[in-house]
C-alpha positions in Angstrom: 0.0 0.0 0.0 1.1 3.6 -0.9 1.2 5.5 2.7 3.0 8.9 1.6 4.1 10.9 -1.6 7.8 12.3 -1.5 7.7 13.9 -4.5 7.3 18.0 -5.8 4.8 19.6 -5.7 3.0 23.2 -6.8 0.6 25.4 -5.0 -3.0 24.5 -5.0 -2.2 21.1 -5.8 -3.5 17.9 -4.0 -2.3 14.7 -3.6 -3.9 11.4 -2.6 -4.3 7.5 -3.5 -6.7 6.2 -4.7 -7.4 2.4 -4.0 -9.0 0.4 -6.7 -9.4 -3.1 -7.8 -5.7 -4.7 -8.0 -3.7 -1.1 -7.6 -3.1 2.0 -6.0 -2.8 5.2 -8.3 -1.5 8.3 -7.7 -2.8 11.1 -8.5 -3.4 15.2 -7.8 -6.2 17.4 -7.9 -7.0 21.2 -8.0 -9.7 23.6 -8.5 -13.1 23.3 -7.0 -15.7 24.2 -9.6 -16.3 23.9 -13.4 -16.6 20.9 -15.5 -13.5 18.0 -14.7 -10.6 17.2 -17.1 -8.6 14.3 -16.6 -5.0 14.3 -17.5 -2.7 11.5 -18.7 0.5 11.3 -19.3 3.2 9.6 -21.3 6.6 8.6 -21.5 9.2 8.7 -20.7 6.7 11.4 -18.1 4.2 11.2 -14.6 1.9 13.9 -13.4 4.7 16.1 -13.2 4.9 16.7 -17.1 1.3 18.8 -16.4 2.3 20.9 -13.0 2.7 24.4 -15.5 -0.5 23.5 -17.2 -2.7 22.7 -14.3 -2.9 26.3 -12.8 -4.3 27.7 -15.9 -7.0 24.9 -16.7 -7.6 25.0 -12.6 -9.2 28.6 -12.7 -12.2 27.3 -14.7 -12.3 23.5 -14.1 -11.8 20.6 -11.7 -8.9 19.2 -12.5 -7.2 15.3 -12.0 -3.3 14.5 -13.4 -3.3 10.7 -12.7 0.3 7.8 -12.6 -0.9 5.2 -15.0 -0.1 2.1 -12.9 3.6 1.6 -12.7 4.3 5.4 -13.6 5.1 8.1 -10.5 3.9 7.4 -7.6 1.1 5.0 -8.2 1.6 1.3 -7.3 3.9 -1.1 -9.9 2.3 -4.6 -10.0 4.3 -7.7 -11.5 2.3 -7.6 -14.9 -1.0 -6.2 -16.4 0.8 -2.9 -17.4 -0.9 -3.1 -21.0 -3.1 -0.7 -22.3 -6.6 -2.3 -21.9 -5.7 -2.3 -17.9 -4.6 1.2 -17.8 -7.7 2.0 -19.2 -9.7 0.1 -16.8 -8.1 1.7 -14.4 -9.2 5.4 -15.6 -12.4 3.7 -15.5 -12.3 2.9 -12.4 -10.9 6.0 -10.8 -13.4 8.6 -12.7 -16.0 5.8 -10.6 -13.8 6.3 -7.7 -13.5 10.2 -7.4 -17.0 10.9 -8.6 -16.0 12.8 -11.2 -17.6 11.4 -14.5 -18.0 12.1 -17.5 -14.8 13.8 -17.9 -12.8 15.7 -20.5 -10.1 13.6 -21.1 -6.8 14.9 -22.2 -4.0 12.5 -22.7 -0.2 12.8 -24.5 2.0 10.7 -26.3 2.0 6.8 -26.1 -1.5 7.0 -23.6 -3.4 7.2 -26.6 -4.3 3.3 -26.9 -5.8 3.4 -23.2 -7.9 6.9 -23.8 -9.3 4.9 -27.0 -9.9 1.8 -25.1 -11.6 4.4 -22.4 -14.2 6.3 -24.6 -14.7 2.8 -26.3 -15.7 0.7 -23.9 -16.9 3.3 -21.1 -18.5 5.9 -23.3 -20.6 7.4 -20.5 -17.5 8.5 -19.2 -16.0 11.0 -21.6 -17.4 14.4 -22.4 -14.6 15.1 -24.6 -11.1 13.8 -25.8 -8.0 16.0 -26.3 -5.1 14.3 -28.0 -1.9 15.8 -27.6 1.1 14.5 -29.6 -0.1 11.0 -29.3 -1.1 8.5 -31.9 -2.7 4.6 -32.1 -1.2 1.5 -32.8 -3.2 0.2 -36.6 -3.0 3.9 -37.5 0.5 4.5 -38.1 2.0 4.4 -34.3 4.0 1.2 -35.1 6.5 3.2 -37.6 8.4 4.6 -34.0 9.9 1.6 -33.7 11.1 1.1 -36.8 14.7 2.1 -36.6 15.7 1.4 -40.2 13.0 4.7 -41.2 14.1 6.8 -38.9 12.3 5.7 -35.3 13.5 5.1 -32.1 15.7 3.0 -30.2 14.3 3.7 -27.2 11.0 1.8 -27.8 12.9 -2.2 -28.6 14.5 -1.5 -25.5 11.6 -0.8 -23.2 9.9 -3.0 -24.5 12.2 -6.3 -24.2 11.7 -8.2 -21.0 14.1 -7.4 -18.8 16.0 -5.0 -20.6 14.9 -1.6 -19.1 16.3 -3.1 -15.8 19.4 -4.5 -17.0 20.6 -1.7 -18.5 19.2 1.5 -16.9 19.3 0.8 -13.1 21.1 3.6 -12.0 21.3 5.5 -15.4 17.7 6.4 -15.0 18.7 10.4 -14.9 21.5 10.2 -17.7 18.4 7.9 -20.0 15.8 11.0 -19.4 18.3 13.6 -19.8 19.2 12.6 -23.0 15.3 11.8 -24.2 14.2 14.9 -23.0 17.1 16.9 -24.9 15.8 14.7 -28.2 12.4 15.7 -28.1 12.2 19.0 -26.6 12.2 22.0 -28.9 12.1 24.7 -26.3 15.1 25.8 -24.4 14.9 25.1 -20.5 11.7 23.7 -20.7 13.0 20.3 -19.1 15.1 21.7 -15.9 17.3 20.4 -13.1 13.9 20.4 -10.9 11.9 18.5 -13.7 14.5 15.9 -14.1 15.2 15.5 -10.8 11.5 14.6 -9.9 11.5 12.3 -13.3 13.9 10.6 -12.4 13.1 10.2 -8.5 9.9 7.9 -9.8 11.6 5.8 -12.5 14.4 4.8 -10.5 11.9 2.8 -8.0 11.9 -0.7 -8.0 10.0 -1.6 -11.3 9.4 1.8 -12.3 10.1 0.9 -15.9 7.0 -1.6 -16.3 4.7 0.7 -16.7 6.2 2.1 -19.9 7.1 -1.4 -20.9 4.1 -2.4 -20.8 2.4 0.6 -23.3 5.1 -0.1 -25.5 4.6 -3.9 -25.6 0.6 -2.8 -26.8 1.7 -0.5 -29.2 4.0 -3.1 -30.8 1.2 -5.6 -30.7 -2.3 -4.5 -30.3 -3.1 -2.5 -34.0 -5.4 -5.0 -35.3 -7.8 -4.7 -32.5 -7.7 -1.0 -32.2 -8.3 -0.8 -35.6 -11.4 -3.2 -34.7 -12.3 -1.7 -31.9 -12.2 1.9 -33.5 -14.4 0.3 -36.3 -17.4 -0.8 -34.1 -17.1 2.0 -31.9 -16.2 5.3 -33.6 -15.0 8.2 -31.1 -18.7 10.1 -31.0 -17.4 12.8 -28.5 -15.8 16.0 -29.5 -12.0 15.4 -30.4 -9.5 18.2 -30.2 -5.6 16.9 -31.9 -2.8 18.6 -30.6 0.0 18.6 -32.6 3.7 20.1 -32.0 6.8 18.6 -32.9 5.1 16.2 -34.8 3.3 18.2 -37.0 0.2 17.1 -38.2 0.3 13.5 -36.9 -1.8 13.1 -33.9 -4.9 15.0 -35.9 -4.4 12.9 -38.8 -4.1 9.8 -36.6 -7.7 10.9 -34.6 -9.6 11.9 -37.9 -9.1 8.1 -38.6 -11.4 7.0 -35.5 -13.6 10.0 -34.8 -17.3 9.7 -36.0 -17.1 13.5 -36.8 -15.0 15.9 -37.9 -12.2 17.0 -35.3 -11.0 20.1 -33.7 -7.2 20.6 -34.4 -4.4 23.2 -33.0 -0.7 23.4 -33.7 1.7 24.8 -31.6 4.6 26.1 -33.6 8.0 26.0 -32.2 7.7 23.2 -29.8 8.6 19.7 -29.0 6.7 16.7 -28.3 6.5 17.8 -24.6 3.6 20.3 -25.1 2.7 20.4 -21.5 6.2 21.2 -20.4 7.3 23.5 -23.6 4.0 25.9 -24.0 1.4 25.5 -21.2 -0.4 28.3 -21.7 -0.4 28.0 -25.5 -1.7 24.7 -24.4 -4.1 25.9 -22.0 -5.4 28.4 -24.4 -5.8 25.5 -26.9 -7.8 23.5 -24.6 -10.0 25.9 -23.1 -10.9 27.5 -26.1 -11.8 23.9 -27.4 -13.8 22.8 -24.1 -15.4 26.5 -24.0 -16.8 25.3 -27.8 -17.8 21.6 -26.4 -20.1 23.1 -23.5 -21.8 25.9 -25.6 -23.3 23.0 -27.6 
């Protein structure tokens, strides 16, 4: 059981635990009226990747930044670190905290679970905001393919065993340098940010969770693309897009029922939330602001 929270922290922001079926999860909250957004992170990234964006979505909204299971703080189990748990898990915490339907917002390789989410829970979901993420069946799989110009990273993660092997006690010098690839902002990643990265994924198993997202990505495109086939994304979708252009809305467009929302924030990185939160934050909100007139 999780009993404390060492980690940073920012005014006006709350932690707790919640305990659900077969885990703990971390996660913070601030704000106290206004419709909820849930956020969700990536890799290599916890709640922390949000702490400049929450202030500004927290004047208007209730907001949640969640550890997926085996990120952060939140607890690390033996297995089940695949995206169709994670996504179960969101499940159950929106139960948990009351807080349903949300506005979901997740980034990078979270998009599989937030799929899985306003699939199979619909009722949960006002509205989804993709931000520099993508699905596996709809181009994803090309990352980690080194021969076109992917990344190493992913094989690695992903191999059993590996992440353990050869990053246990390199955790800081491994982020450093991942942050530095896919950052375009300068300072945006500082000694304080990495520092608080790397407390988390140098726990005991702290590099399951992201092991086990990469190991669906790798392997789970035929039944997204199934799943995204029976059940079409019918809420509002707003795609984010920074360093990678044009990707994430082209990705969404494939599994939305209607036409998207898109933004593009020019002159940043794949780490958004952590480059441009107010561009960000002026993204979403103007996009959320849209959802709830109608």
């Amino acid at each position: 059981m999780i009993e404390t929270v060492p980690g940073r922290s920012v005014d006006g922001v709350v932690h707790d635990v919640a305990e659900l079926a077969g885990t703990q999860l971390h996660y913070v909250s601030a704000g106290t009226s206004g419709s909820p957004i849930l956020l969700v992170h990536g890799f290599p990234e916890t709640w922390w990747t949000f702490h400049r964006l929450i202030p500004h979505l927290a004047a208007g909204h209730r907001v949640v930044a969640v550890d997926l299971r085996g990120f952060g703080d939140s607890a690390v189990a033996d297995d089940d670190h695949d995206s169709a748990t994670a996504a179960e898990d969101l499940h159950r915490l929106i139960a948990h905290l009351g807080l349903g339907p949300v506005h979901l917002a997740v980034q990078d390789i979270a998009g599989g679970t937030a799929l899985r989410l306003v699939a199979t829970h619909p009722e949960d979901v006002l509205s989804l905001t993709a931000v520099e993420a993508g699905l596996a069946g709809f181009g994803l799989e090309a990352l980690a393919d080194v021969t076109h110009g992917g990344s190493w990273h992913i094989g690695v993660l992903a191999a059993p065993g590996v992440p353990d092997l050869l990053l246990a006690g390199r955790e800081q010098d491994f982020l450093a340098a991942m942050f530095h690839a896919m950052t375009a902002t300068p300072w945006s990643v500082t000694e304080e940010d990495l520092a608080e990265f790397t407390r988390t994924y140098a726990r005991p198993g702290a590099w399951r969770g992201a092991a086990g997202l990469y190991r669906s990505m790798l392997t789970e495109g035929a039944e997204l693309r199934a799943l995204a086939a029976e059940h079409p994304v019918r809420v509002p979708v707003l795609a984010v897009g920074a360093g990678g252009g044009s990707f994430t809305a082209n990705t969404l467009a494939q599994v939305a029922a209607a036409p998207i929302a898109t933004a593009q924030l020019d002159g940043v990185g794949h780490h958004a939330a952590l480059e441009a939160p107010a561009e960000l934050a002026a993204a979403v909100l103007g996009f959320l602001a849209r959802v709830e007139l109608t």
